[in-house]
TIKETOR-620539 format. One record per atom (N, C-alpha, C): x, y, z. Coordinates in steps of 0.1 Angstrom, whole numbers, plus 5000, padded with zeros to 4 digits. Layout:
BEGIN
XYZ ...
//
This chain:
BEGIN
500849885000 500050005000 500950135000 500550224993 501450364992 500550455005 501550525012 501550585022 501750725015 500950805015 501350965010 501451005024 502551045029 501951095047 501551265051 501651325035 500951445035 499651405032 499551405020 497851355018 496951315031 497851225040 496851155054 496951255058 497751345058 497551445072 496551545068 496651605056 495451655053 493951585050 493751495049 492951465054 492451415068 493251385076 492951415089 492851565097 493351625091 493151755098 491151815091 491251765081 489751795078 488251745086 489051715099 488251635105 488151775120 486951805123 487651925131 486451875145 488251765154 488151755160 488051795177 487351915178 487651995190 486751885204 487051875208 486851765219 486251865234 486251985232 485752075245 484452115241 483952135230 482652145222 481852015219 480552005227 480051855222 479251945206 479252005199 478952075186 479552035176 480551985180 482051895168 481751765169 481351655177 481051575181 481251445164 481051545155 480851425138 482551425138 482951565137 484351605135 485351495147 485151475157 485851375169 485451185165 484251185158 483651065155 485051035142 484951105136 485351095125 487251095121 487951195130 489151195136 489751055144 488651005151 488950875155 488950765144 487950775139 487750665128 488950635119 489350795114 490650735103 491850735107 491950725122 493250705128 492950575132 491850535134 492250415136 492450285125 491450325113 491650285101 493050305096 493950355096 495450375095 495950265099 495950305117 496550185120 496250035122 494950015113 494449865111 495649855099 495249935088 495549905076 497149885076 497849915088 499449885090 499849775093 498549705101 498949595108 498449585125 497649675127 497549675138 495949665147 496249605159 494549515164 494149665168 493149725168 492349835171 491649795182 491449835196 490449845202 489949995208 488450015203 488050135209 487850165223 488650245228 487950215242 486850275250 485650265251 484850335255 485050445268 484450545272 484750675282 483150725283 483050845291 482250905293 482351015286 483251025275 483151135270 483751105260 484851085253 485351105243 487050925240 486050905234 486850775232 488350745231 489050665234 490650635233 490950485226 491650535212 492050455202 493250325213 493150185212 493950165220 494650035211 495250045202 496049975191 497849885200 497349765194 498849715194 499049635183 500149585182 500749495172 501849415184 501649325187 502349255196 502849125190 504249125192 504549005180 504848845189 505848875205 506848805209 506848875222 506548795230 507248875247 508548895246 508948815238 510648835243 511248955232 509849035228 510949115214 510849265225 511149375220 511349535230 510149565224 509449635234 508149675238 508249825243 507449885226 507250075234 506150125230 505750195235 504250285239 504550395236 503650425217 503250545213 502150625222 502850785225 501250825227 500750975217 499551015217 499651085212 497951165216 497451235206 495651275208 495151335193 494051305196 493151285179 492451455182 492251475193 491751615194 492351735193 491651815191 492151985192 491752065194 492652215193 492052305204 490852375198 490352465198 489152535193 489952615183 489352625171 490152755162 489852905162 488552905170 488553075172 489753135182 489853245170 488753355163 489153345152 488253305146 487953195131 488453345120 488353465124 488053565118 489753615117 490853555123 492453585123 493353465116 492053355111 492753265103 492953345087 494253315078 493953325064 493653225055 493153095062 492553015054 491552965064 490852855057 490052775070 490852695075 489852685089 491052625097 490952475096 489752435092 489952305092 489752225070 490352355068 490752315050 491552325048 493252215052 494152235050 494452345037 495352425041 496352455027 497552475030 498452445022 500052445019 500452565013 501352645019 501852745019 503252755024 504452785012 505452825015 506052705021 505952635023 506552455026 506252425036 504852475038 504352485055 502952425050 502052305059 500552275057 500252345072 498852465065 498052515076 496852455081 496252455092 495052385097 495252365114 493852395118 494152315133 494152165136 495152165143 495952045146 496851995137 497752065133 498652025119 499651995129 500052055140 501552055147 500852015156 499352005167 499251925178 497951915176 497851765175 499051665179 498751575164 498151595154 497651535142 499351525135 500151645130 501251595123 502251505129 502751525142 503551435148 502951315148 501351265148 501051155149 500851085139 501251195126 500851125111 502551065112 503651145116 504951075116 505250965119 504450935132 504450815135 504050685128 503050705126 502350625115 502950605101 503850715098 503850665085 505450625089 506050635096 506650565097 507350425102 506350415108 505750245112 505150165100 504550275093 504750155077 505550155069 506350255069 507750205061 508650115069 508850135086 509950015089 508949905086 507749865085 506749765082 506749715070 506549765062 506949785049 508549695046 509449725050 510849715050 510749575055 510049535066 510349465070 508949365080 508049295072 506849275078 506649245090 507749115094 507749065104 509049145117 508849265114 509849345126 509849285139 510749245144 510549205162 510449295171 509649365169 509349525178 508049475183 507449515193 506049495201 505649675201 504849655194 504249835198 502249815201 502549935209 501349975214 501050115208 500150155209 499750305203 498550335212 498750425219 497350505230 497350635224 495850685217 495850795212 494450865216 494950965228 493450975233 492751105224 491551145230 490851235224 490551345232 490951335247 490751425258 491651555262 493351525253 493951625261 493951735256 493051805250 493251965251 492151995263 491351905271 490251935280 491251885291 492151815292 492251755305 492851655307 492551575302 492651425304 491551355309 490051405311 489651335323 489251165324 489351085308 488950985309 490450875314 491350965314 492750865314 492750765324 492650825337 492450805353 492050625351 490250615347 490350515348 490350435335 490950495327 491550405316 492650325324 493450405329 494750335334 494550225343 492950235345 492750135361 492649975349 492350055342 491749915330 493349855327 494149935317 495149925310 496449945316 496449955327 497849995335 498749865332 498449735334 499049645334 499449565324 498849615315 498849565301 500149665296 499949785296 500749885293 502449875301 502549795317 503449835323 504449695314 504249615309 504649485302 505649565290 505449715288 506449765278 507749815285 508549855278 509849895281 510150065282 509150105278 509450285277 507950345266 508350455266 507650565255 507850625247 507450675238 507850775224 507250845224 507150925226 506051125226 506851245216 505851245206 506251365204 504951475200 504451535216 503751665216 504451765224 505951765218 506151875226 506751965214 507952045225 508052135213 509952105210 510452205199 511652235194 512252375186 513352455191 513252605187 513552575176 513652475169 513752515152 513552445144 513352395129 513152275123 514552205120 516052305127 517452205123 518152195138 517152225149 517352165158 516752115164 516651995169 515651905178 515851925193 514751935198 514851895214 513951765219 515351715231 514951575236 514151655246 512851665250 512251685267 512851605278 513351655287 513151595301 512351585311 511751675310 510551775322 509851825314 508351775321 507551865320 506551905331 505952045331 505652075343 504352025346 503952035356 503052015362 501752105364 500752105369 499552195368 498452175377 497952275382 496752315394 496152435391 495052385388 493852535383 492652545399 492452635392 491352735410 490752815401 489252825407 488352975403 488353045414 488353125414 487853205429 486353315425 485753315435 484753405429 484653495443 483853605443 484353735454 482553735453 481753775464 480353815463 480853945474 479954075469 479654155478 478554175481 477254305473 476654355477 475254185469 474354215473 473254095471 472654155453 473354295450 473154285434 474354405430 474154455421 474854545412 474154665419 475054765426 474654905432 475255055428 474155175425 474755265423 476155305428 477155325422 478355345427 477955505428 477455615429 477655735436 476755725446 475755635448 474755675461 475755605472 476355435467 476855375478 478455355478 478855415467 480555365470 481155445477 482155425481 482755455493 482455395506 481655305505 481055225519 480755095514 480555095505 480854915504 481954865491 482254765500 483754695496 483854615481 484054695470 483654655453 484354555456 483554445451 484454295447 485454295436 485554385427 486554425419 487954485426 487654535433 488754605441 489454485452 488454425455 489054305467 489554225457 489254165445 489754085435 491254155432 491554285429 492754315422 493954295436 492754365451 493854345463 494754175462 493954075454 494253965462 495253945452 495053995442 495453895430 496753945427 497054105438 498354165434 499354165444 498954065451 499454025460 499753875463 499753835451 500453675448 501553695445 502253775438 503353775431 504453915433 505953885433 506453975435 507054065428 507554165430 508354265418 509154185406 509954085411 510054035401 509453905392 508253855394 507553775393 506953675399 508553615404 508153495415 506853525427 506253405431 505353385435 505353385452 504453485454 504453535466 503353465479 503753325476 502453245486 504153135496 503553165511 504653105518 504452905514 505652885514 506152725514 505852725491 505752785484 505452775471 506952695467 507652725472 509152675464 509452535470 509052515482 509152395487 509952295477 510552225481 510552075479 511552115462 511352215453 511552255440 512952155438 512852065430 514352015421 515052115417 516752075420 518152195418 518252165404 519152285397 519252255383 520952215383 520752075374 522152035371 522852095367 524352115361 525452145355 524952175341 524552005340 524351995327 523152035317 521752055327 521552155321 521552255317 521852325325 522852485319 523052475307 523752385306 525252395296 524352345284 523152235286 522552195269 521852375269 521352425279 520252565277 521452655267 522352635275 523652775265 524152765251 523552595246 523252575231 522352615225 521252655231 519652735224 520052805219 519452765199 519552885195 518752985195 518953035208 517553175207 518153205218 518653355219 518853445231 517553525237 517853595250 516753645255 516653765246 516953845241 516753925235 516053875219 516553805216 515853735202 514453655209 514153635221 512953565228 512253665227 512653765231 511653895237 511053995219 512253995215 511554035202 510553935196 510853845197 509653695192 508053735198 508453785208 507153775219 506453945215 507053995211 507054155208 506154205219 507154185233 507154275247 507554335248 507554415260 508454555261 509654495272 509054385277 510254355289 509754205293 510754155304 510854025306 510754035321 510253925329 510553885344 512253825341 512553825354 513553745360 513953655375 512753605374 512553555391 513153455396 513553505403 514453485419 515853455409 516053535402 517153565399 517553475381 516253385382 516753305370 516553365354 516853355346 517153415328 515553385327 515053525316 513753445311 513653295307 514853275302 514353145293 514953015303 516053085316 515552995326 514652915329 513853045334 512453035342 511552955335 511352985325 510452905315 510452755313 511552675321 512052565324 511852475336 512352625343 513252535358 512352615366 511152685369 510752755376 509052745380 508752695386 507152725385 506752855387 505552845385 504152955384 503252995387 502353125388 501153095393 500453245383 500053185378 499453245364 497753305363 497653415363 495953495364 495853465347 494353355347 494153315329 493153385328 492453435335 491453555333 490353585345 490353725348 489353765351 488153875351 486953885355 485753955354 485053985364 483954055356 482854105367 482454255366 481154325368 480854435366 480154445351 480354565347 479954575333 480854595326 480754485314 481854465301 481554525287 480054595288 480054655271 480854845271 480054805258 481054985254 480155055261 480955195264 480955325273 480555245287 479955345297 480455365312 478755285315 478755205325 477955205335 478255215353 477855285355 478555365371 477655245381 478455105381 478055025390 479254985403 478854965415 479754825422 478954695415 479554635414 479554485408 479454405422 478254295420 477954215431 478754095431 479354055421 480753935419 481654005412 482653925415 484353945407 484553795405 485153735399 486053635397 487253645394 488153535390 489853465382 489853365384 490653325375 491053165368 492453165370 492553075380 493953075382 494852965378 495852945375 496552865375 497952815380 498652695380 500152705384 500952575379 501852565372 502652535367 503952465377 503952335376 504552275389 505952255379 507552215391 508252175384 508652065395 509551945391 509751805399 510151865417 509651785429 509851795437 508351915442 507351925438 505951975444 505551905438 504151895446 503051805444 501751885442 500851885433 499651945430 498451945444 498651875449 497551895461 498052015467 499451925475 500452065484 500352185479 500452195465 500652365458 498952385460 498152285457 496652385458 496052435470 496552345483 495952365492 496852525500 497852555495 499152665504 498352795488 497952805474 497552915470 496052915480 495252855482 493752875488 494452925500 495052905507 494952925519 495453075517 496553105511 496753265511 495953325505 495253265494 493853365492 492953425507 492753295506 491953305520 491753415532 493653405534 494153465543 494453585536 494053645524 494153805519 493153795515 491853765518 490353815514 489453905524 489253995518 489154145526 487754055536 487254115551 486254075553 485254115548 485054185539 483754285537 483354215525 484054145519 483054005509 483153905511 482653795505 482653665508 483353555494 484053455501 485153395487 484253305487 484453245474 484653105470 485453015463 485752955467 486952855455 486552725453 486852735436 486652625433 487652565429 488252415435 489252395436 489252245419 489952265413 489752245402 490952105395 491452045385 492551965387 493651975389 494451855392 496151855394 496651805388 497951835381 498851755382 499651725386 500951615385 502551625393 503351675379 504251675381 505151745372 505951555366 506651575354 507251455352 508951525349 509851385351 511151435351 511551305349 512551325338 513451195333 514551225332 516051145337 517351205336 517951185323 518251165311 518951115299 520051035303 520150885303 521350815310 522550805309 522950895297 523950925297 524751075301 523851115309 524451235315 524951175326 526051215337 526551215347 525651185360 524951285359 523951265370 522551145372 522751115360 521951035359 521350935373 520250855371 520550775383 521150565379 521050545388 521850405388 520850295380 519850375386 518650255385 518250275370 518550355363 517650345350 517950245337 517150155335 516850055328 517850085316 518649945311 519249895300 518849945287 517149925288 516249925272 516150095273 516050145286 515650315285 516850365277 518550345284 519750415283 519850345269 519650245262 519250205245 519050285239 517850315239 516550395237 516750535232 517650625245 518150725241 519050745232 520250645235 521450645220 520650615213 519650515205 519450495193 518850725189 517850715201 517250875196 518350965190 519050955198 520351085196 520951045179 521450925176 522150875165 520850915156 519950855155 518650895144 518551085144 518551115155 518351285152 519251325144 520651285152 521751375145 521951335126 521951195125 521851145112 521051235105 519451245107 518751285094 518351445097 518951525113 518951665111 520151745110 521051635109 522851685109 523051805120 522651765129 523151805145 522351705154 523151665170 522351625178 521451705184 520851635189 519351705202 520451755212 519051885219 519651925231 518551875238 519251825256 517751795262 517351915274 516051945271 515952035280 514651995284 514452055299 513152075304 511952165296 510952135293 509652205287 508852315298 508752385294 507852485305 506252415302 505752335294 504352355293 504252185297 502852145302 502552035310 501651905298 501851745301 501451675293 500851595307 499851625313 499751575326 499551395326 499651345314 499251185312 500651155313 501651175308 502951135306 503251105322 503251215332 503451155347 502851045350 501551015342 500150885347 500750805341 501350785333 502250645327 503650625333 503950735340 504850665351 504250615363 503150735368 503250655381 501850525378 501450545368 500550365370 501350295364 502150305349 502350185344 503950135342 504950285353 505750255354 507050295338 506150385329 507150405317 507350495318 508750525320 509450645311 509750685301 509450805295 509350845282 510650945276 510650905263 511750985256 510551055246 510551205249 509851325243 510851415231 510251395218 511151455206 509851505199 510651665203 509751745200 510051785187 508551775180 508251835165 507451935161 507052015169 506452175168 507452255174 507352385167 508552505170 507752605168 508152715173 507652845179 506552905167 507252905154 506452925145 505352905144 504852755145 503652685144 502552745150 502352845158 501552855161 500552795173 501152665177 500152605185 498852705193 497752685195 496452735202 496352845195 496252875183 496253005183 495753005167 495353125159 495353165146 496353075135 496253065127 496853015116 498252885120 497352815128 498552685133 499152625121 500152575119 500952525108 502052395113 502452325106 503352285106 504552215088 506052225097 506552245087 506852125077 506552085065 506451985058 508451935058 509052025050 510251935052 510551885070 510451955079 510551875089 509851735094 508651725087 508051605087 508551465084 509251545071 509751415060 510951405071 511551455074 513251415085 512751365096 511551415101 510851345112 510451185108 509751165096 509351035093 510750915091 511550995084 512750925084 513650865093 513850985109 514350975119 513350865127 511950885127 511550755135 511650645131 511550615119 511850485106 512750415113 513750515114 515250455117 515250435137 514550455146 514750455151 513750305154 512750305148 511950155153 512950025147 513250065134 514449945128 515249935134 516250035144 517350015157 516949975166 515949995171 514949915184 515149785182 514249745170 514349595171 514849485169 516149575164 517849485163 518149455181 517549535192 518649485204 517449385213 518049315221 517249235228 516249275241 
//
């Protein structure tokens, strides 16, 4: 069978799978279907797995206990494309442009997962009977969450822990001629808070000055989480925080992107530096505690002279190895708490967690003792495949942004993952005109080719 692995991806992207809208619901029916039709047509047993919300493709091809056993992961869903009105094409009618295919979900997580695929049928192809055992988990939940994983894993944890490691690629990389290996990624804890004052919306010149605007107790609280220089102003927040090696430093001082080339990318006027670390530090090695939005009062054009009877924010925080999402949620509520004026009344809604994940590369120094034979394999074959078909090696660094399932396949099924990232800054992810870059595809399909054919030359 001929594999066009552009053709699939455009037509997978025509499938507009937004998974947070049950309105898309044909577009997610249908996203599933021809990913899983792919990997029948490769060779592989398809089982759907049912959820309360949005199904998980659960594929293997198992040949031999005794051959190396690894677990693709990936997701069939995407983010929302508004504001439909800042795309220059449609978002869900691919077009190719300038050696770039546009559409939502071209770079997450649809093109990396067409890589996969298509290059499991070329080493397949090459070779029918490969001695490799693969699994492929491709859910439909992670731009919402994850929420069906939990007891997926109660189902599949053991079935899953029988492999030897992971292959991920939803992360990211600063360029298409340099790859990044992930080591970390962070962790995450969301909160609403909501503020009630007066029992409705009150003239603000008969009664302000005497009662306490929930807008105003909102900005008190919310400007008082964080310090002059950004770091996070809630006692015990740093707790426990993992030290940064030698050697990361030293892969960060290979990024080709200075803070100054960062900041013009970002077209800011200026950068944090908290508790002393580089923007592009922080972005790494530092957690967070992030205002995603808030409201309240009146939001149309010109003036209405109210106190507003609610305020709200959406908070969030970004964990890194060594905190734990409970500990972080339970120490931000309590300093709310403890800075909520008495003259309103809070509420919080305390919302999910995650842990943060962290893998050492076994060939770094620091590494630990204990890390498996097939893992420290695993990585040489990656490094040898990157450098071959991008003619430079990977650098491995920590990710600032969270894959909260990747920790749940460590701590239920016991795998550690090797993350090779194939979206870069350009792409767009969550946003207007998402893209991804076609020649990096084709070196991407190449580099995993070569990396399942190395796999299952060792024992």
């Amino acid at each position: 069978m001929k594999f066009d692995a552009l053709e699939m991806l455009e037509k997978y992207i025509r499938f507009p799978s937004v998974s947070t809208d049950p309105s898309f619901k044909d577009g997610m029916d249908g996203a599933r279907d021809f990913a899983s039709q792919l990997l029948e047509s490769i060779g592989f047993s398809v089982e759907i797995v049912t959820t309360q919300c949005h199904p998980i493709i659960f594929a293997e091809r198992i040949m031999d206990d005794s051959y190396p056993h690894v677990v693709l992961y990936g997701h069939y869903d995407v983010q929302p494309a508004d504001p439909l009105e800042l795309w220059d094409s449609s978002a869900f009618e691919p077009v190719i442009r300038e050696g770039r295919i546009y559409g939502r979900g071209t770079a997450d997580n649809k093109g990396p997962t067409m890589v996969h695929i298509a290059a499991l049928h070329q080493a397949l192809k090459e070779d029918p009977d490969l001695p490799l055992n693969i699994t492929y988990v491709i859910e439909g939940e992670e731009e919402m969450g994850s929420p069906s994983m939990p007891s997926f894993f109660d189902r599949y944890a053991e079935r899953l822990s029988k492999a030897d490691y992971m292959l991920v690629s939803d992360t990211g990389s600063p360029s298409t001629e340099q790859l990044v290996i992930t080591t970390a990624l962070r962790g995450l804890v969301e909160l609403e808070i909501k503020l009630k004052g007066p029992k409705s919306d009150l003239h603000s010149g008969i009664y302000g000055g005497a009662v306490h605007n929930p807008l105003n107790a909102l900005s008190e609280i919310l400007a008082s989480l964080h310090n002059l220089d950004g770091s996070v102003n809630v006692e015990g927040f740093y707790d426990g925080v993992s030290k940064i090696e030698a050697w990361e430093r030293d892969e960060l001082k290979q990024y080709p992107q200075n803070v100054e080339q960062f900041q013009a990318m970002l077209e800011v006027p200026g950068l944090y530096s908290p508790r002393g670390f580089s923007p592009l530090e922080a972005v790494r090695f530092e957690p967070t505690l992030e205002i995603n939005g808030m409201g309240g009062g009146y939001q149309g054009q010109g003036t209405k002279t109210i106190i507003p009877s609610e305020a709200f924010a959406k908070i969030t925080c970004r964990l890194v190895a060594g905190q734990k999402g409970d500990d972080i949620q339970d120490k931000v509520v309590q300093a709310i708490e403890a800075r909520c004026p008495e003259a309103v009344s809070l509420e919080v809604r305390r919302g999910c967690f995650a842990n943060a994940y962290c893998v050492v590369p076994p060939h770094k120094s620091e590494s630990s003792d204990n890390t498996s034979s097939a893992l420290a394999e695993v990585f040489k074959i990656t490094d040898v495949a990157i450098s071959g078909n991008f003619g430079k090696g990977p650098l491995y660094l920590r990710e600032g942004g969270s894959i909260p399932v990747i920790a749940d396949f460590k701590n239920r099924a016991g795998l550690d993952a090797v993350m090779i990232g194939l979206f870069t800054p350009k792409d767009n992810l969550h946003a207007p005109n998402e893209s991804f870059d076609i020649g990096l595809m084709n070196r991407a399909i190449a580099t995993f080719t070569e990396i399942f054919k190395s796999i299952s030359k060792k024992p």
